[in-house]
N, C-alpha and C positions, 0 to 999 in steps of 0.2 A: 144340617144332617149329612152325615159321615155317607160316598158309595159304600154300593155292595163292596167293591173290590178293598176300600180306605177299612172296613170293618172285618173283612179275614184278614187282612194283615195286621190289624191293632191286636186280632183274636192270636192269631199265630206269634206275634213277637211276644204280647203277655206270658204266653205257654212257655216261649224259651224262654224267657228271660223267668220264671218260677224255677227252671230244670236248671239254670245258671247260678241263681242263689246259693240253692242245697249247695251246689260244689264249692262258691266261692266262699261258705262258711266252714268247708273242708279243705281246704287250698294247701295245705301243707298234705295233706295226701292223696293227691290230685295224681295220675300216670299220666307223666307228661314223656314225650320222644321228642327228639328233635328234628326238623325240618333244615335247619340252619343255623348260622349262626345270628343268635339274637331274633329268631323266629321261629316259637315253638307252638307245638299245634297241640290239645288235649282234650282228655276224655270226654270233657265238658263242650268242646267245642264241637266236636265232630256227632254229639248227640245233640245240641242246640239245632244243625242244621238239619239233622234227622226231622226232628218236628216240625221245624218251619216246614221245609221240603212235603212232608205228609199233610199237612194242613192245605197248604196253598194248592199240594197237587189234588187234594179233595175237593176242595172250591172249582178249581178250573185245570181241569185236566190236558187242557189243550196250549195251553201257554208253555213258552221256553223257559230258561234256566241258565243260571248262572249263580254259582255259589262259589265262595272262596275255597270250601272244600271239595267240595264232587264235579267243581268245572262247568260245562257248559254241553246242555243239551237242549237241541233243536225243539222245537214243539212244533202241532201239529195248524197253529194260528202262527206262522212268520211273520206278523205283527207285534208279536207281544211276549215280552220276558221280560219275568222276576229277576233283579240284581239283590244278591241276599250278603251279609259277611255276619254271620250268626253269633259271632263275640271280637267285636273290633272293640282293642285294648289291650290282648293276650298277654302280653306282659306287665300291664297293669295289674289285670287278675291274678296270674301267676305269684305277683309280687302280696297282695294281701292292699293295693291300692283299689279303693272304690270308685274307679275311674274307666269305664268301658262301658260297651250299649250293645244292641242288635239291632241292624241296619237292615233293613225293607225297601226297595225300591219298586214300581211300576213302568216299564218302558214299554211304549208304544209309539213304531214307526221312528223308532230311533231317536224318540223323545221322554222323558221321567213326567208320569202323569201322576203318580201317587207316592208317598212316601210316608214311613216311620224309621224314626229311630228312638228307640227305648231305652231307656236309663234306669235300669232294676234297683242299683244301689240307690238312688236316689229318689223314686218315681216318679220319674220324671217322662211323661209319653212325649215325644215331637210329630206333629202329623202335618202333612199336605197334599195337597189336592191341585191339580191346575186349575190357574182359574177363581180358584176361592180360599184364596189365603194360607196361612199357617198357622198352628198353636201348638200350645205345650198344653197339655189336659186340655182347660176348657178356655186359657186364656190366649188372646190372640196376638200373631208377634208381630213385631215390628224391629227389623234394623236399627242399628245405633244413628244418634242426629248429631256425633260429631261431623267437622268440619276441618278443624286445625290438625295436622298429624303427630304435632309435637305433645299431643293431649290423648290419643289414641293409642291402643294395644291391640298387634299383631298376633296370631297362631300359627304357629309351623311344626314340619314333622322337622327331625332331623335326622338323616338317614342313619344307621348305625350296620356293624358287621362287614364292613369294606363296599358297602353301597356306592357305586358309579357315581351317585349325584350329590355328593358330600361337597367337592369341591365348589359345586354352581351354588349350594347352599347355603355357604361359610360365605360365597362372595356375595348371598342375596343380605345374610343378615350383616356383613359389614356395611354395607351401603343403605340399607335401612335402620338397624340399630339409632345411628346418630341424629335420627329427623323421628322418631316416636318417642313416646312412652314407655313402650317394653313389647317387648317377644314371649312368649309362652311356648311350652312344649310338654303338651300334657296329656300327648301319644293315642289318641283317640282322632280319627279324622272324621268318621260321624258326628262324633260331641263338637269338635272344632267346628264346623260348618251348622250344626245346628244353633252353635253361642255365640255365631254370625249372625244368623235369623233371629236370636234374642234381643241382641243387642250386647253383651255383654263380652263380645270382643267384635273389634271394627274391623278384620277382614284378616285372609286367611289365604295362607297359600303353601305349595307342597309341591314337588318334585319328584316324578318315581310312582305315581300312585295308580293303583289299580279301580276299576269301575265299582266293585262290591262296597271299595272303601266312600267314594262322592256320589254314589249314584242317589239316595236319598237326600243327602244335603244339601246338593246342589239344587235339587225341588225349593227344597225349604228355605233356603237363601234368595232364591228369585219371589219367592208368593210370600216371604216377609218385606219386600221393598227392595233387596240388596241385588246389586250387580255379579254373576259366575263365571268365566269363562274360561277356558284351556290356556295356560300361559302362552303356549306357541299354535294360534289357533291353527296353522297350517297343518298340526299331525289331527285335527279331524277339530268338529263341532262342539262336541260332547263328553258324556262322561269317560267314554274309552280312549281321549287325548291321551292319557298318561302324566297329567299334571293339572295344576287347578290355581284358579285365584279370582279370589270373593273379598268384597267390601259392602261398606254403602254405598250411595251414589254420591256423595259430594266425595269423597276420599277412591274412587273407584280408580279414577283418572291418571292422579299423583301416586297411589301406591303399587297399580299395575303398571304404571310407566318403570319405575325402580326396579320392581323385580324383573321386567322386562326388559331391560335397558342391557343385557348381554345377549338377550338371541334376537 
């Protein structure tokens, strides 16, 4: 049995992700502006977070906030804030690929107690809970049971638009490339870390990354069996490190040492 709190947020991401649809089957006449280069924000997006933000602040008016779009506001419980990213994939969608979610996190006391992330094109729900596992709908996940790296597939973002961290990137995936299976880049860091908790890639890591973008997955990679943490634990604990790396536990060891093996 899903919490109160695990059930408005399955309620609020089905909502966006319904208001996501309609537009992603519009995508060519989509009013998109530009934020940046290679980071663009749109109609669809900034009304996804409308909803979530209205939903969740009906539920529990007193909880914080943190959304990729409207920032970060205090609540009146400094225990407890929503980390929201209302369409991570934007240029998937953008492009007319079925490849993006809506990302739901639960933090309290500077820890992710609940999470969803929703996959509309696909429907595919991801949910957790501390404590009581993870699933996709109704089925329950578990981490991948390789063991050998030479047999394993990594996830990564890779920075784009003159991103600072391209360099550290280029030298993560040279030094790992040679000892996997293969690297992925399939520009979703919610989906990434939830296809960690499936199983369906052996672990995951990224450089550059904001709380909205790991803040649910990183739930759902711990409560599937798998290993999360801050590549440089020293910039903090958690999801606000600014970078991440997820495996199983046999591979957790060997693949965080590599990407690790420059800071």
């Amino acid at each position: 049995m899903a919490s109160a709190n695990l059930n408005v947020m399955i309620k609020a991401a089905r909502k966006a992700g319904r208001s996501l649809v309609k537009d992603f089957r519009e995508v060519e006449n989509l009013q998109v502006s530009s934020k940046g280069p290679g980071d663009f924000v749109t109609r669809a997006d900034r009304e996804a977070e409308r909803i979530i933000k209205e939903e969740l602040r009906a539920a529990r008016p007193n909880y914080g906030w943190c959304g990729e779009e409207t920032g970060t506001e205090p609540g009146e419980d400094p225990t407890r804030r929503w980390i929201v990213d209302p369409l991570d994939g934007t240029t998937n969608f953008l492009h007319g690929l079925p490849h993006w979610a809506v990302s739901i996190a639960l933090e309290h006391k500077g820890e992710v107690v609940a999470a969803v992330v929703f996959d509309p094109a696909k429907d595919e729900l991801f949910s957790a809970e501390k404590g009581d596992g993870a699933f996709v709908n109704d089925q329950r996940l578990r981490v991948s049971g390789r063991r050998d790296m030479n047999s394993a597939i990594f996830a990564t973002g890779v920075p784009f638009g003159g991103r600072g961290t391209l360099p550290a990137t280029l030298k993560d995936l040279a030094r790992l490339m040679p000892v996997c299976a293969g690297v992925r880049r399939w520009g979703s860091a919610a989906l990434d870390l939830a296809y960690v908790a499936a199983g369906r890639y052996d672990g995951y890591w990224e450089r550059g990354i904001n709380a909205w973008d790991v803040g649910a997955g990183w739930l759902l990679v711990r409560e599937a069996g798998g290993f999360v943490e801050p590549i440089r634990p020293h910039d903090g604990p958690g999801v606000d490190a600014g970078d991440v790396v997820a495996a199983n536990a046999q591979l957790f060891e060997t693949f965080s040492g590599i990407i690790r093996s420059r800071d």
